[in-house]
Each structure stands twice: as C-alpha cells, then as structure tokens.
C-alpha positions as CSV (number, residue, x, y, z in Angstrom):
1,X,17.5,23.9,-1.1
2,X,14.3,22.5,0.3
3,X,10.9,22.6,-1.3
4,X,9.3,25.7,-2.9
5,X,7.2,27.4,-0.3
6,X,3.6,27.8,-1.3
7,X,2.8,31.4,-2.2
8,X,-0.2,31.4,0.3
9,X,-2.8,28.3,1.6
10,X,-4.4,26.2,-0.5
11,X,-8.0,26.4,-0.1
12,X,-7.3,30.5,-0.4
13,X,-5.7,30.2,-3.9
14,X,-7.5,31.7,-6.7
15,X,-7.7,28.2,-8.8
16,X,-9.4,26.4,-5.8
17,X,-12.2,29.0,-5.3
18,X,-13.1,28.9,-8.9
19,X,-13.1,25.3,-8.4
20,X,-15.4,25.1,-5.5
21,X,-17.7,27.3,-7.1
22,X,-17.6,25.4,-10.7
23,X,-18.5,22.4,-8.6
24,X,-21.6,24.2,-7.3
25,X,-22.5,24.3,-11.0
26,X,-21.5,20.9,-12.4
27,X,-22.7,18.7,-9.5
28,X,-25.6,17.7,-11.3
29,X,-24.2,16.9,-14.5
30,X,-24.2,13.2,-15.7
31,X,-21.9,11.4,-17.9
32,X,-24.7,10.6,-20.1
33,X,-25.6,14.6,-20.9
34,X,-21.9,15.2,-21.1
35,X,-21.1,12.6,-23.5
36,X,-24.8,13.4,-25.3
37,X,-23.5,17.3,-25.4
38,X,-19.9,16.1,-27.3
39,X,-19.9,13.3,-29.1
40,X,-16.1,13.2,-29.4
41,X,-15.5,13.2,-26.1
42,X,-14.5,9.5,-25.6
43,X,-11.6,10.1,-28.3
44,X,-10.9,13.9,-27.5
45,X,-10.0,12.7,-23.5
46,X,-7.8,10.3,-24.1
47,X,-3.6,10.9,-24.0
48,X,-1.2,8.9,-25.0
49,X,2.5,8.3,-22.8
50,X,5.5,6.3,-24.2
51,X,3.6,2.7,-24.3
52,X,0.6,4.3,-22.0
53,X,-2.7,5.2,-23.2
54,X,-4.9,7.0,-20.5
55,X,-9.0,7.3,-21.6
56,X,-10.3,9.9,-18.7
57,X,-13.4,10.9,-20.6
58,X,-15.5,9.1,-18.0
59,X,-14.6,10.8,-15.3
60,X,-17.6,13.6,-14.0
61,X,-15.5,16.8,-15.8
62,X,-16.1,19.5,-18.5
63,X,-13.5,21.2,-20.1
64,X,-13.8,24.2,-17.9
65,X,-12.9,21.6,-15.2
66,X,-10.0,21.1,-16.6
67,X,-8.6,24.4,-17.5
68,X,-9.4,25.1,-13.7
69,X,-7.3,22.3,-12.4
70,X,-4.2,22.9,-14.6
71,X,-4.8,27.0,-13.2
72,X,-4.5,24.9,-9.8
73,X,-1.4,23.1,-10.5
74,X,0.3,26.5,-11.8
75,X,-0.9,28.3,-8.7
76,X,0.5,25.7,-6.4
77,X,4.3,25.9,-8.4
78,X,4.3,21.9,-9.5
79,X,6.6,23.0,-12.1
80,X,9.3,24.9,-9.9
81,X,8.1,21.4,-7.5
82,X,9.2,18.8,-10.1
83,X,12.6,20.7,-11.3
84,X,13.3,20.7,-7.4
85,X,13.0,17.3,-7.3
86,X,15.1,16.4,-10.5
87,X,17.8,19.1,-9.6
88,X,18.1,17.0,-6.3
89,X,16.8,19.6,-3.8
90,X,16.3,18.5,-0.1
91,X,12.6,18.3,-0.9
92,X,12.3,15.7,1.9
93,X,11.8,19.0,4.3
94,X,11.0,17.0,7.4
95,X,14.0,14.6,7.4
96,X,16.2,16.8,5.6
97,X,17.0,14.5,2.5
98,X,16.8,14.8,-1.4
99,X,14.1,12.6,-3.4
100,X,16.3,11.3,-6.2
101,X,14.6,7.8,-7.2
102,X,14.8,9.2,-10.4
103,X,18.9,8.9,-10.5
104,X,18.2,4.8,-9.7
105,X,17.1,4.5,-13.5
106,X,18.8,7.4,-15.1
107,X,20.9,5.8,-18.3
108,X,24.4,5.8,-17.7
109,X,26.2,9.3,-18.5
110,X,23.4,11.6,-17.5
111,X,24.2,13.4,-14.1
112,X,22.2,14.0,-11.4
113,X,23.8,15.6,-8.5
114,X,23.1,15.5,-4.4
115,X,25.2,18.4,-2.5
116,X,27.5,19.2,-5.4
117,X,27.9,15.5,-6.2
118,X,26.4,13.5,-9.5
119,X,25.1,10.4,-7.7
120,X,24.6,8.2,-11.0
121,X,27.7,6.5,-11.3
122,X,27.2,5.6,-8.1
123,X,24.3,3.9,-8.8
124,X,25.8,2.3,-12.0
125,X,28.3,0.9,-10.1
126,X,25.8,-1.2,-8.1
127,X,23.7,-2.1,-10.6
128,X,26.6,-3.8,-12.6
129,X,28.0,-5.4,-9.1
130,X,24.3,-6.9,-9.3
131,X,24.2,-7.5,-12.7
132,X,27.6,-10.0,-12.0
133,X,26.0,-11.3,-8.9
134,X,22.9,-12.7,-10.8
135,X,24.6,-14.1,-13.6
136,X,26.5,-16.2,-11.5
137,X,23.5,-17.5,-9.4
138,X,21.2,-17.7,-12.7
139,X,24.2,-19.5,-14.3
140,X,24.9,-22.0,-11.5
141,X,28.4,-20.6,-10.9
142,X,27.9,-19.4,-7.7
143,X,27.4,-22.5,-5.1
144,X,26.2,-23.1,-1.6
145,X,28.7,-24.0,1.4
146,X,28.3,-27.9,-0.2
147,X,29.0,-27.3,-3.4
148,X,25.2,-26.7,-4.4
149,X,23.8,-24.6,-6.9
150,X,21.3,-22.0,-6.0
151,X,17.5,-23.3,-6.8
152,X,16.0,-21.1,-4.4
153,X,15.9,-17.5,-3.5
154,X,14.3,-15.9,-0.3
155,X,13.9,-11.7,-0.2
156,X,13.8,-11.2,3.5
157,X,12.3,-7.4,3.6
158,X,8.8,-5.6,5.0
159,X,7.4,-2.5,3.2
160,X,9.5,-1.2,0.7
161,X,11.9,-4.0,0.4
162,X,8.9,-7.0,0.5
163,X,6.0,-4.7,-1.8
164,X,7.9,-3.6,-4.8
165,X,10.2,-7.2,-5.1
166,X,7.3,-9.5,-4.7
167,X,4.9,-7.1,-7.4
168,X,7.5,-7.2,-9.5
169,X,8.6,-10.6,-9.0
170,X,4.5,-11.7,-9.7
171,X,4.2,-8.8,-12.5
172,X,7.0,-10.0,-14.5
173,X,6.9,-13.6,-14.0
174,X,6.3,-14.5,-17.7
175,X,9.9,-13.7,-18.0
176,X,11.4,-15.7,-14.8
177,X,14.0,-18.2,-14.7
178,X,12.0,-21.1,-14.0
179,X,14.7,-23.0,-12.5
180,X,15.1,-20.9,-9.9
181,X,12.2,-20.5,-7.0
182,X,11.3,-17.1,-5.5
183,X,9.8,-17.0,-2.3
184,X,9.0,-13.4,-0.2
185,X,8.8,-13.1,3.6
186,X,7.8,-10.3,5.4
187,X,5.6,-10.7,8.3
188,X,6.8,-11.3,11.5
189,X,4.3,-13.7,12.3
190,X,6.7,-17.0,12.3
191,X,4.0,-18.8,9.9
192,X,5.3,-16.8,7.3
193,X,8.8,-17.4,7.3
194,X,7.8,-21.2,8.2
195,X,5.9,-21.8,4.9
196,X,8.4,-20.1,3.1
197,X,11.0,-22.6,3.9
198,X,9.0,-25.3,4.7
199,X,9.9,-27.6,1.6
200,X,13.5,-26.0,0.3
201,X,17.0,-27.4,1.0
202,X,19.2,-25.2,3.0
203,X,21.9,-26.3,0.6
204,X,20.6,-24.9,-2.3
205,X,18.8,-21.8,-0.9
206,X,19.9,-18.0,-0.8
207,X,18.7,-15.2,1.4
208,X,18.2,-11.9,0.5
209,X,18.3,-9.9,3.4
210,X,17.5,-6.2,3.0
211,X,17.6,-3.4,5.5
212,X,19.2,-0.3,5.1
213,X,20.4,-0.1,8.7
214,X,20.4,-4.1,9.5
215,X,18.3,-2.9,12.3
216,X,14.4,-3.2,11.0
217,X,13.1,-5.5,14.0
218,X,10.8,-7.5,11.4
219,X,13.4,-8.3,9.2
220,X,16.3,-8.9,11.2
221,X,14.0,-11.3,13.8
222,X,13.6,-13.1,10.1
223,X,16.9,-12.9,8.9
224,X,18.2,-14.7,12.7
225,X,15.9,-17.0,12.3
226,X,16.6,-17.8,8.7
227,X,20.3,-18.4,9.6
228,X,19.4,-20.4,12.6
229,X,17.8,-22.6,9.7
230,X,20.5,-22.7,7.6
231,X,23.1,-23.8,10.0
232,X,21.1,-26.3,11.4
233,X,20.1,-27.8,8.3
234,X,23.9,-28.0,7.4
235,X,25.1,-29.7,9.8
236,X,26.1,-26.6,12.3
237,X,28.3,-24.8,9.7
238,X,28.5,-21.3,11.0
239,X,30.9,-20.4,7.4
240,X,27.8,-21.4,5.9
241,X,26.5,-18.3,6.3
242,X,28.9,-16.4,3.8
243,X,27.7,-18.4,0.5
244,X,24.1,-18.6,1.6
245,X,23.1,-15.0,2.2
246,X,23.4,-11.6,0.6
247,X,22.6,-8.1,2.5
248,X,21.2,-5.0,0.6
249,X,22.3,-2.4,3.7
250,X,24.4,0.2,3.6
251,X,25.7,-1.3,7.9
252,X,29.0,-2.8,7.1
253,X,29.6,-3.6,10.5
254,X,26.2,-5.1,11.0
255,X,26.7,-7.2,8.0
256,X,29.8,-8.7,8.9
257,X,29.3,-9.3,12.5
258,X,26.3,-11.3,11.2
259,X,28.2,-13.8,8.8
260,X,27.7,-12.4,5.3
261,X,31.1,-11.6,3.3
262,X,31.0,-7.2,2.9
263,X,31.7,-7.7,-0.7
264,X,28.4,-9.5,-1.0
265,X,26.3,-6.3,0.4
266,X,24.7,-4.0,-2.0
267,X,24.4,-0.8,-0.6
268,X,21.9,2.0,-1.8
269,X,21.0,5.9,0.0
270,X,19.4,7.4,2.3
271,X,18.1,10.2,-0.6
272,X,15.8,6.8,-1.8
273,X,12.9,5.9,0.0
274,X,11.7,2.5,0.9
275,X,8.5,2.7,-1.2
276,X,10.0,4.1,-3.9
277,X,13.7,1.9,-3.9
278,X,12.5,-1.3,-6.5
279,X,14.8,0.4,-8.6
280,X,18.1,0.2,-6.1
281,X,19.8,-3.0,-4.9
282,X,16.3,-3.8,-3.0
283,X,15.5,-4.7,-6.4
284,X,18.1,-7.7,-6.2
285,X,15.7,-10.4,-6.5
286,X,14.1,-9.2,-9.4
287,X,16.8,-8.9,-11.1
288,X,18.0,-12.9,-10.5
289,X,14.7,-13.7,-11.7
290,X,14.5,-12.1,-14.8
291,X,18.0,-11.5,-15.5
292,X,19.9,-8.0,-16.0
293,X,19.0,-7.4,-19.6
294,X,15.3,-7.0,-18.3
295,X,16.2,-5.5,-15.3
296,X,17.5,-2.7,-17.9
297,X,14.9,-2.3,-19.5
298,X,12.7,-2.0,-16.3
299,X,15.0,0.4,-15.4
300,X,14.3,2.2,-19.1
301,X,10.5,2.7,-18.6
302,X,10.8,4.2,-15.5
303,X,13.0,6.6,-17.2
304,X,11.2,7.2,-20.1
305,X,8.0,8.2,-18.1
306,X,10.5,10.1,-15.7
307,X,11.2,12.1,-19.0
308,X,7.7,12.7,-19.8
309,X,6.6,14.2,-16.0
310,X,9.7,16.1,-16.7
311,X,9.4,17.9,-20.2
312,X,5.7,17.7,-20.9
313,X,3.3,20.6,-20.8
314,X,1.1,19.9,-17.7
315,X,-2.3,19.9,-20.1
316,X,-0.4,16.6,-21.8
317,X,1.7,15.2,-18.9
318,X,-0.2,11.9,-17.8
319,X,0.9,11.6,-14.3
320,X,-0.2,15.7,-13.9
321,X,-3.5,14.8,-15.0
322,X,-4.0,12.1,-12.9
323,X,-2.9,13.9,-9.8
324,X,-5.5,16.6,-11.0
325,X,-8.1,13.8,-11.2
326,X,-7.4,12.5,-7.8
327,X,-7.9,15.8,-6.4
328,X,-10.7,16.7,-8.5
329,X,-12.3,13.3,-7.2
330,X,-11.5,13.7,-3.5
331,X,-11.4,17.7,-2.3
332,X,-14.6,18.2,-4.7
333,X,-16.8,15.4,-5.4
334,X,-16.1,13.9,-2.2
335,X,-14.3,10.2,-3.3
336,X,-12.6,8.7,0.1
337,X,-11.3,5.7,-1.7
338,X,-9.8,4.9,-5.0
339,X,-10.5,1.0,-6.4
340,X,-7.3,0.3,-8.6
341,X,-8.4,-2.8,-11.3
342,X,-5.8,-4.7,-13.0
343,X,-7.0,-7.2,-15.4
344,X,-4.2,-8.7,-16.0
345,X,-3.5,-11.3,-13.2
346,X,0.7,-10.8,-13.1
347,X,-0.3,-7.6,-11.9
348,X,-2.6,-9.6,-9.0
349,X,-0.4,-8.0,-6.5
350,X,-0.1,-4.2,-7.8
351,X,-3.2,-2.7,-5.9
352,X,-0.9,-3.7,-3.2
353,X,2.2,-2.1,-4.0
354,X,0.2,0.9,-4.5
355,X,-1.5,1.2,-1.0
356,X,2.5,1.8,0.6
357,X,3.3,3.8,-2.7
358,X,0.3,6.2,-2.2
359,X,-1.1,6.1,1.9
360,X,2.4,6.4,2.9
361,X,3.3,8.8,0.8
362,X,-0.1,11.3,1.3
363,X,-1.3,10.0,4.3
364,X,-0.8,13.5,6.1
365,X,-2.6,15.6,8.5
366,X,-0.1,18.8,8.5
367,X,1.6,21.0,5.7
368,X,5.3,21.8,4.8
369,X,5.1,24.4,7.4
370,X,3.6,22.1,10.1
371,X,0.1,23.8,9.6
372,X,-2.9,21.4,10.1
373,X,-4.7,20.9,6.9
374,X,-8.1,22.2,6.2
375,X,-9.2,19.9,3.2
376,X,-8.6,16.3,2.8
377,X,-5.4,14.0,1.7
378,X,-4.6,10.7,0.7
379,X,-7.6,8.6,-0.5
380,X,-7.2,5.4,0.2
381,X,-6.2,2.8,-2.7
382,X,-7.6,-0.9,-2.8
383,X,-8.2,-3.1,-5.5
384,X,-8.2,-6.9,-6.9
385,X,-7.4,-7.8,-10.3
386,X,-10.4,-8.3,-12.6
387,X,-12.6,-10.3,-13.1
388,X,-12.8,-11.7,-9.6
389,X,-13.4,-8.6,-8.0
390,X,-17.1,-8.8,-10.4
391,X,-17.8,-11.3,-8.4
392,X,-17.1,-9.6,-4.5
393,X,-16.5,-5.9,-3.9
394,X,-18.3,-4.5,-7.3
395,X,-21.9,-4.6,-6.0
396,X,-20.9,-1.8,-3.6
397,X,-18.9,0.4,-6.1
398,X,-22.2,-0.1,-9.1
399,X,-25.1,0.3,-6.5
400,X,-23.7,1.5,-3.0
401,X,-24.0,5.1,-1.5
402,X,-20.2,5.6,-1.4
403,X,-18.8,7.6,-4.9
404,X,-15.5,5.1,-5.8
405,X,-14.0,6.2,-8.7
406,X,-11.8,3.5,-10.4
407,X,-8.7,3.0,-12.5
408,X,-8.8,-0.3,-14.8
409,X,-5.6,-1.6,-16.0
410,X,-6.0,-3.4,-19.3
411,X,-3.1,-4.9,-22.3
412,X,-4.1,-5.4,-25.7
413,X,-2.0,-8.3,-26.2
414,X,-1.9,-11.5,-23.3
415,X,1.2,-12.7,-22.6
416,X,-0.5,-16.3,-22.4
417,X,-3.1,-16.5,-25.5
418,X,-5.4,-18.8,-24.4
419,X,-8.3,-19.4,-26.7
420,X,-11.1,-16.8,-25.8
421,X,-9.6,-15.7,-22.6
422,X,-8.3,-12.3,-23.7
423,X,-11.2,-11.2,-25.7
424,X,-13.3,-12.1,-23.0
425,X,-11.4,-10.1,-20.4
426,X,-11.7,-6.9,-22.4
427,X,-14.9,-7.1,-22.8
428,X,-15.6,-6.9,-19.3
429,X,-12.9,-4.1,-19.1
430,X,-15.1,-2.3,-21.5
431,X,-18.1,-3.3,-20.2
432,X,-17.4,-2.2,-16.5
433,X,-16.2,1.1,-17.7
434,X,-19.3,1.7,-19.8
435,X,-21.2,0.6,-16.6
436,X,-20.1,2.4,-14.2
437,X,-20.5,6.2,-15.9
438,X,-23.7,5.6,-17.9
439,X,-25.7,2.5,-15.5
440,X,-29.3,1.6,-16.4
441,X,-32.4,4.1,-15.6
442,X,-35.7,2.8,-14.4
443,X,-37.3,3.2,-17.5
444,X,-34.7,1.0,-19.4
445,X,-35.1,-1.4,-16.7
446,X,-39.1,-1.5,-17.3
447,X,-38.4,-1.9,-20.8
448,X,-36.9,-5.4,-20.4
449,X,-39.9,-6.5,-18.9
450,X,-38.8,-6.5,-15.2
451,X,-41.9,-6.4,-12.7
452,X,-42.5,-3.3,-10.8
453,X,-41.7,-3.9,-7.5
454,X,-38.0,-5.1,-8.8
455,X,-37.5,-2.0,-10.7
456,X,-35.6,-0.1,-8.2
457,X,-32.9,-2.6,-7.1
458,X,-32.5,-3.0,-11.0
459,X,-31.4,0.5,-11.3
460,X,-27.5,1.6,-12.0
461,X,-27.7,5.2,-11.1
462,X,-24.0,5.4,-13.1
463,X,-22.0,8.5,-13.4
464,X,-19.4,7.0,-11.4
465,X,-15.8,8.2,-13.0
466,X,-13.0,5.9,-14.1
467,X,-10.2,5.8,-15.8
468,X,-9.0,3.2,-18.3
469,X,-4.9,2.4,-18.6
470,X,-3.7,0.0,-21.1
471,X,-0.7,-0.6,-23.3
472,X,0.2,-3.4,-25.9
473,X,1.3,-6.2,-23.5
474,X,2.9,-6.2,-20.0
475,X,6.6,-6.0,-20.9
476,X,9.5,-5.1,-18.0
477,X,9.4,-1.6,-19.6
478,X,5.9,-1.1,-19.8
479,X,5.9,-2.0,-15.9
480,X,8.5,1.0,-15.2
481,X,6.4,3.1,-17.6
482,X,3.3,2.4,-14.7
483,X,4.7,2.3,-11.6
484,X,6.5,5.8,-12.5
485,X,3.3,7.2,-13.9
486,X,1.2,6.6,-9.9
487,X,5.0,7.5,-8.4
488,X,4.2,10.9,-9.8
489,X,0.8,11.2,-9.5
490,X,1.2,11.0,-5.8
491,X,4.3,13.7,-6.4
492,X,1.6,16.2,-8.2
493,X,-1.4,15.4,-5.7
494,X,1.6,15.7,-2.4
495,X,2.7,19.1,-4.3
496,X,-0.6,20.5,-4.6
497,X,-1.6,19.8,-1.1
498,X,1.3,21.6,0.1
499,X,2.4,18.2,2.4
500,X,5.8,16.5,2.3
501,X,5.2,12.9,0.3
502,X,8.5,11.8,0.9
503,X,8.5,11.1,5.0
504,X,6.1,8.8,7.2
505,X,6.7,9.3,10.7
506,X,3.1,7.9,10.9
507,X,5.0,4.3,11.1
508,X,7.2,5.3,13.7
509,X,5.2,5.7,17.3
510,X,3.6,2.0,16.9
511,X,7.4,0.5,16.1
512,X,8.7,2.2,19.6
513,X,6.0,1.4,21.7
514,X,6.2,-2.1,20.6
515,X,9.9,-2.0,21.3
516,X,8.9,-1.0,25.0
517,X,6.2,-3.5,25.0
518,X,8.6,-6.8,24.2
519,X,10.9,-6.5,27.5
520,X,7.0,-7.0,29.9
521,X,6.1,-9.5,27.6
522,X,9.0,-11.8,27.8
523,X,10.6,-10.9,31.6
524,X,9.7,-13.5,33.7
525,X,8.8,-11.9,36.8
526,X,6.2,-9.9,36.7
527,X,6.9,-6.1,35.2
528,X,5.7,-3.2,36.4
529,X,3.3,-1.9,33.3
530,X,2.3,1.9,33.1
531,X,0.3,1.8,30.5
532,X,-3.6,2.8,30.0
533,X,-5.6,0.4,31.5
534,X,-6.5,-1.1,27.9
535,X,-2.9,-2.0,27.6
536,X,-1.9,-3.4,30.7
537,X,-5.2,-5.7,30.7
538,X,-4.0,-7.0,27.5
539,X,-0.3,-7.4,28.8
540,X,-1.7,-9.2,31.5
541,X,-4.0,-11.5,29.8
542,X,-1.3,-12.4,27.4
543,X,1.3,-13.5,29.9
544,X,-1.3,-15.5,32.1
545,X,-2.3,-17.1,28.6
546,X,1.7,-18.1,27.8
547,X,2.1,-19.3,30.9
548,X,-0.7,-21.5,30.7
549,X,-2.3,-19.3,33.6
C-alpha cells in the first residue's frame, strides 16, 4: 500500500477556504486584544505530552482558528496518513519504500511488520550486537592492533549519519564517558578530517564509518583517508585496519574489501531514512558515549511520543498541533522562516539537526501525484541557542519587516546548577516570549521619558507568535520525547500538503554533476568541457590556478 490519496487539492478543500476567509477576519487581531478578550488564555493553550509541556497561546489564533485547522487535518486524512505509516505502508511513494523509524525504538515484543514481515526483532538484534560492541570499548576490552585501548572515537558520516550523532553526542554530553573522546567529521573539505585527528594516536583511535552503501563519495573519500592515517601512523600495518574501524553499511562486500572484519558492521534498512536513522546502528557513537542503558532510554522517549502521535485525539496530540501551527504560520500569515531557540546549550547544535530533519523532508515543489503545488512548503528552520542569539539575529526578528515566528526550548531544572545561571536563563526565556507577542507601543515608550524624535525606533510593534517547549531537565528520554515530537510535526505538515516527506531527490543532481565534474578537474591534459559557459570558465580558471598557471 502506498499513501492515501487526497480526496481532491488542497487549496479546494472545504477546511482551507474557511481558513482563508477567517484570515481575512483575524488579520488585524493582536495578541494583546486576544489575551485582554480571555484572560485564561495563557493557561487554557497550553498541552502537556509525556515530559513535554507545549504553551501555544502566543501564537496570532482564536479558537475558531483552531477548530478550522483540526477540520483541515481531518479533510486532508492525517489519521488514515499516520496508521499508514505505523502499519508499514510504502508511504515513501516516490522511491517505493516504507517509513518505519518508528520500529527502530519500538520496545522489544511489539511487531511492526514490512511486506508480511515484523521487522523489530530485527532491529533488536542490532541494537544488542551494539550494546556488546560498546561495552567492550567503554570497558577497555576491546584493543587497538598494539594492544591499546580505545580513548578515541571518530563517526565518519555527512547528513543523516554526521547531524543526529553529533546533536546527540553534544545534547547528551552530561552523561558521556569522559574517558573516551568523540570527534565528528563530515565535510569533505580535508581541514575537517585534519583537525579531527590532528592531536590523537592512531593506536588508541576508532573509526566509525557509516554509509549505507559504502559508496557516499564524502564519506568514503574520509574513510580512505582516515585509513591511510592509520596505517601510516602504525608503522604500515594494513591488519590494522580490522581492530581500528567499524562500518554501519548494510555492503558486505564493500566492507571487507576495505579492511574491516563483516562481523564488526552494523547493518540497518533501506525502510529508515538518513535524517530520521539516530535511532539505527548510525546511532553507534552515541551509544559508546553514553552507554546502552541510556541509549535505552533514548530509545523509550522516542517511543513514548511515538505513542502519543499515534493514539491521541488530534485537538490533544502535540506534534498535530504543531504541524497545524506551522501551516497556520506559513500558508496564512505569510511566515517564510521558523527561528528554533534552545536555551539550553547541550542542545547548541539542535537548530541544526533540524534544518536536514525538516528542509529535507518538506522542501518540495510537487505533490504525491507529481502535480506542481499552488501554496507554499517547507519554511525554513534556523536557530542559535539562547542567550547569544539576544545579542545577533534577534534585532531583526523584534523590529524587522519579516514575520518569524519562534519555538523556545527551555528545562526547569540545569543539568549544571551554577549559582544564578538558571534563573537567569529563564527569565530571558520568559522575557523574550512576553516580548515578542505584546512589544512596547509608542505611548509606553513616551511614558519612560524617551525624547520624541527616538520614539519610533523605541517601538516593538509585537504580535509576533511563539511557542514555548520545556520539560524538567534534558534527560536521554526527554531528548527522544523532542526529536519525535518535530519528526512528526513535519509528518502532519508533509500530510497536509499532500507532498511525499520521506524522499529528497533535490540532493541528487548537484552529487552527479560533481561526479562528472572531478575526471576535468584532475585529467592532466586538457578535457574537453561542455558545460555552460559559467562552468567551463570556472573549470578553466581552477586548473590554470593548480597548476600554478
């Protein structure tokens, strides 16, 4: 089975005209009349998820909004959508494949089934083979090629397999094994593997290499160079290889042929996708650096909020609503870009994570049925963790012309108390928030005294939404709990505009093209270029420039 076809276009269902039209009405509304109008509005629209608590009072919305948007979500099937996904339908329509993330942190003895087949023992099996794996490196009993142990770990991934290990990695360092250093390499600008390695011993370093065919050009050119590395720093040892690197690829062949022992390769399926695989083996280097029992329980928040986008009535499901908001924000109000806020600096690299999770996912031009699209998809996400970002990009979002709405990210509890530092953090949280939806008219600015002439660039015109996520402290489940929760916001927003979340063929032309392109670069006579005339300058110029032309 493949998706559920849309009953008819988008912008023709009933929901989305009484939308347009509501908007028409409600465009001039502020936050301040709609807060002065309801005076429980900041506790009334607020929902609480497993360790989640979502307040999405300030965003520019009545009720009527609301009850219009969940209409939407019905119109558009997101229910028969979600049970397509869970049941393991081929909802991937463009490649063919099912979307089953979900079975890489189902608890052991559910089922959850791919052609006939219930793919979760599967997936247990790997994640005890990894479990082993990292105790022995945590542990010290695995060694290097001299005798070593490991005291230094190096994921070699891009996208998927560099964004969610190193997040995680940074988000849950609080609960690393200090003993052991993590280092992430992605790019395949040489600097970065270079700096990487700069200051380890090959004899007590492990590589992580992970590609799913043993093929991505980025990695790979890393992973070559990383062995070159290795065997030159011991002493030529080709066998080397076999106790200093580790392959998460399903290539056997590919694996072998390059050194590393087949029953140290940790294989996951073609029914994950890169951006959405921390959960599978890609996950290795998370789990060797905070061990398997948090691993687990990483593993158990995703799950949990799984659950909840599974069972709960769309007017209470978190992710559903925040879908809805992002569509509210961006087909109605007009929002282009969405400013993701962490204050909490282990999550400094989450706004990150989130711009594969989310542009890759609904960064589409054309529906399931290959139809261009007549409204717009995909807002871009950005964001910096708080409070630096006060101090750069927040001018534009208070006092700019562009409508930003924002998502802070806030934990009652540090995990490092440090004097004032927490309260101080919240209160800017707060602060921000409050800021942002009700600013500062011109008469309270020429109450304070502030001479004429100043009074405009003094004024916050405010009703700018947000929303404001927190939970207790940043735990490893709490960190399932919110990747899960954007995961399937993206789902609802994908599902709604009718476009297949799940492929990104956008990737693919550059990666070809530069595949043509290396040959003319590194032949040395001259080639015979057919490109635009852009291209072939540039070609040109390069090769002139190498050759010290």
């Amino acid at each position: 089975m493949t998706m559920p076809a849309s009953p008819r276009p988008l912008t023709q269902r009933a929901a989305w005209k009484a939308l347009a039209a509501h908007h028409g009405e409600v465009r001039g509304l502020h936050l301040r009349t709609l807060f002065a109008e309801d005076p429980d509005r900041g506790e009334r629209l607020t929902l609480t998820a497993g360790d989640l608590f979502l307040d999405y009072s300030k965003h520019r919305l009545t009720d009527r909004t609301l009850q219009l948007l969940l209409r939407l979500a019905e119109e558009s099937e997101l229910g028969a959508r979600i049970q397509a996904m869970f049941r393991g339908d081929r909802i991937n329509a463009t490649e063919g494949r099912s979307v089953l993330h979900v079975a890489l942190r189902a608890p052991k003895g559910s089922t959850l089934r791919v052609d006939g087949e219930d793919v979760v023992p599967e997936v247990q099996t790997v994640l005890e083979k990894m479990a082993t794996f990292s105790k022995q490196v945590r542990s010290g009993q695995w060694k290097g090629h001299t005798g070593k142990p490991i005291r230094n770990v190096v994921n070699l991934g891009i996208g998927g397999s560099d964004l969610g290990p190193v997040m995680a990695f940074e988000a849950l360092k609080h609960y690393s094994d200090r003993h052991l250093d993590f280092r992430f390499v992605s790019n395949l600008d040489g600097s970065d593997f270079l700096e990487a390695t700069r200051d380890l011993d090959p004899a007590e370093t492990l590589f992580i290499v992970a590609s799913k065919t043993f093929s991505t050009l980025e990695t790979m050119t890393n992973a070559q160079t990383a062995r070159d590395w290795l065997i030159r720093g011991l002493g030529g040892e080709a066998l080397a290889v076999a106790r200093h690197f580790v392959a998460v690829s399903t290539n056997s062949e590919k694996v072998s042929s390059f050194g590393i022992d087949p029953a140290n390769m940790f294989g996951f399926w073609d029914w994950v996708g890169g951006r959405y695989s921390m959960g599978s083996a890609i996950g290795l280097s998370t789990m060797l650096a905070i061990g398997p029992d948090h691993f687990r329980s990483l593993l158990g928040g995703f799950h949990r909020m799984d659950e909840h986008f599974r069972t709960a009535p769309f007017a209470k499901n978190m992710p559903v609503l925040m879908g809805l908001l992002a569509i509210w924000n961006t087909n109605f109000l007009g929002a282009e870009t969405l400013a993701v806020l962490p204050y909490e600096q282990y999550l400094k690299r989450f706004p990150a994570y989130l711009q594969q999770l989310t542009m890759e996912s609904n960064g589409k031009r054309v529906t399931l049925e290959g139809q261009p699209v007549d409204y717009q998809t995909g807002p871009v996400y950005w964001g910096e963790p708080g409070t630096n970002g006060q101090h750069s990009f927040y001018q534009l979002i208070h006092q700019g012309t562009r409508l930003i709405p924002c998502d802070f990210i806030a934990f009652d509890h540090p995990l490092v108390p440090l004097g004032r530092h927490h309260d101080l953090l919240l209160a800017n949280v707060f602060a921000q928030a409050k800021a942002l939806a009700f600013g500062k008219t011109a008469e309270e600015v020429r109450t304070e005294g502030t001479p004429e002439p100043l009074v405009p660039h003094r004024v916050f015109e405010g009703n700018r939404p947000s929303s404001v996520l927190m939970a207790g402290r940043l735990t490893p489940e709490v960190l399932g709990q919110l990747i899960a929760l954007y995961e399937h916001s993206v789902f609802t927003q994908g599902a709604i505009w009718n476009i297949d979340s799940f492929d990104q063929w956008g990737v693919e032309l550059g990666k070809a093209l530069a595949q043509a392109i290396v040959p003319e670069l590194e032949s040395d006579p001259d080639p015979r270029l057919d490109h635009d005339s852009s291209t072939n300058h540039l070609i040109r110029r390069y090769r002139r420039s190498k050759r010290g032309l």
